[in-house]
VMD Tcl script that draws the C-alpha trace (Angstrom):
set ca {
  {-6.07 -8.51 -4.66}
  {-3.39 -10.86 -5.74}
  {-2.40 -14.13 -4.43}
  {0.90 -16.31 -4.55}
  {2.69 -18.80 -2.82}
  {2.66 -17.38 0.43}
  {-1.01 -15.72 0.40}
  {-2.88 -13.35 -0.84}
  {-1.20 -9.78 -1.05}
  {-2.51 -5.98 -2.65}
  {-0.04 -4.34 -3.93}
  {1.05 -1.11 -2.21}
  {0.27 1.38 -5.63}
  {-3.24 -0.03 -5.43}
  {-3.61 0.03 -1.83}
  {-3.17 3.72 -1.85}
  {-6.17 4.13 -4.37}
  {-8.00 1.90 -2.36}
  {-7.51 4.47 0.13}
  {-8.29 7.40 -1.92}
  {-4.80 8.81 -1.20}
  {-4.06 8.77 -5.29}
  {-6.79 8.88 -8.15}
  {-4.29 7.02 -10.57}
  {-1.46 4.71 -10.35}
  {0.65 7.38 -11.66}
  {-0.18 9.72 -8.64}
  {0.42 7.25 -6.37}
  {3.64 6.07 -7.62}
  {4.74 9.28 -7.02}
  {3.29 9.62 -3.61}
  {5.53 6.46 -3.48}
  {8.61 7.74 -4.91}
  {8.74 10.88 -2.67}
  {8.96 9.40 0.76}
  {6.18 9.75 2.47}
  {4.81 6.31 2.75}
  {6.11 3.72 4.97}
  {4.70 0.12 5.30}
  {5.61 -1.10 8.93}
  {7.19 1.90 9.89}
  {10.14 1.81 7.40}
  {10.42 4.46 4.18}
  {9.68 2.66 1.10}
  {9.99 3.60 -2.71}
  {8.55 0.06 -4.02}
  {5.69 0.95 -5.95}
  {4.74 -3.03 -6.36}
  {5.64 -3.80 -2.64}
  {3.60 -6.76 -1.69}
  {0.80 -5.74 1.40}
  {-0.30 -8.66 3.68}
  {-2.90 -8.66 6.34}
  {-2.17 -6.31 9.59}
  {0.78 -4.85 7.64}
  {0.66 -0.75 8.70}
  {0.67 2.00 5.79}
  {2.01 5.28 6.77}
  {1.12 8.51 4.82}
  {0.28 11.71 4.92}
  {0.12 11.45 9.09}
  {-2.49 8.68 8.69}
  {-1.27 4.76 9.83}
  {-3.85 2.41 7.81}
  {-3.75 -1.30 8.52}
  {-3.77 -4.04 5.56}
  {-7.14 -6.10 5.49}
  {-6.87 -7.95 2.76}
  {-10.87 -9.36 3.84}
  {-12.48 -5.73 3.25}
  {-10.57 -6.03 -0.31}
  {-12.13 -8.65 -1.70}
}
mol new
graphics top color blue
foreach p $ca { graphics top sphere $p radius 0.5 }
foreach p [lrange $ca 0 end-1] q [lrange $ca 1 end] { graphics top cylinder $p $q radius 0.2 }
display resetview
């Protein structure tokens, strides 16, 4: 877990191993890269995309919500 001016943040690559959902941060960049993950219900190809708390993480027919407190 990161942190900048507006709060602490994971970023999305490393919430997906979190997960489990990609060993490496190569896997999961291309988890990324092909589509299937959305963050708040919108497609996104940003491996670094900054995660905030109660943020929703769409993959593989799963929804997982950001909390940033289990992280830590």
């Amino acid at each position: 877990m990161k942190t900048d001016e507006q709060g602490p943040y994971i970023e999305l690559a490393d919430f997906l191993k979190f997960l489990g959902l990609a060993a490496t941060g190569g896997q999961a960049k291309l988890l990324i890269r092909s589509g299937d993950v959305k963050v708040n219900n919108e497609a996104e190809k940003r491996v670094r995309r900054k995660l905030r708390n109660n943020y929703v993480v769409s993959c593989k027919n799963n929804e997982y919500k950001v909390d940033l407190s289990k992280l830590s």
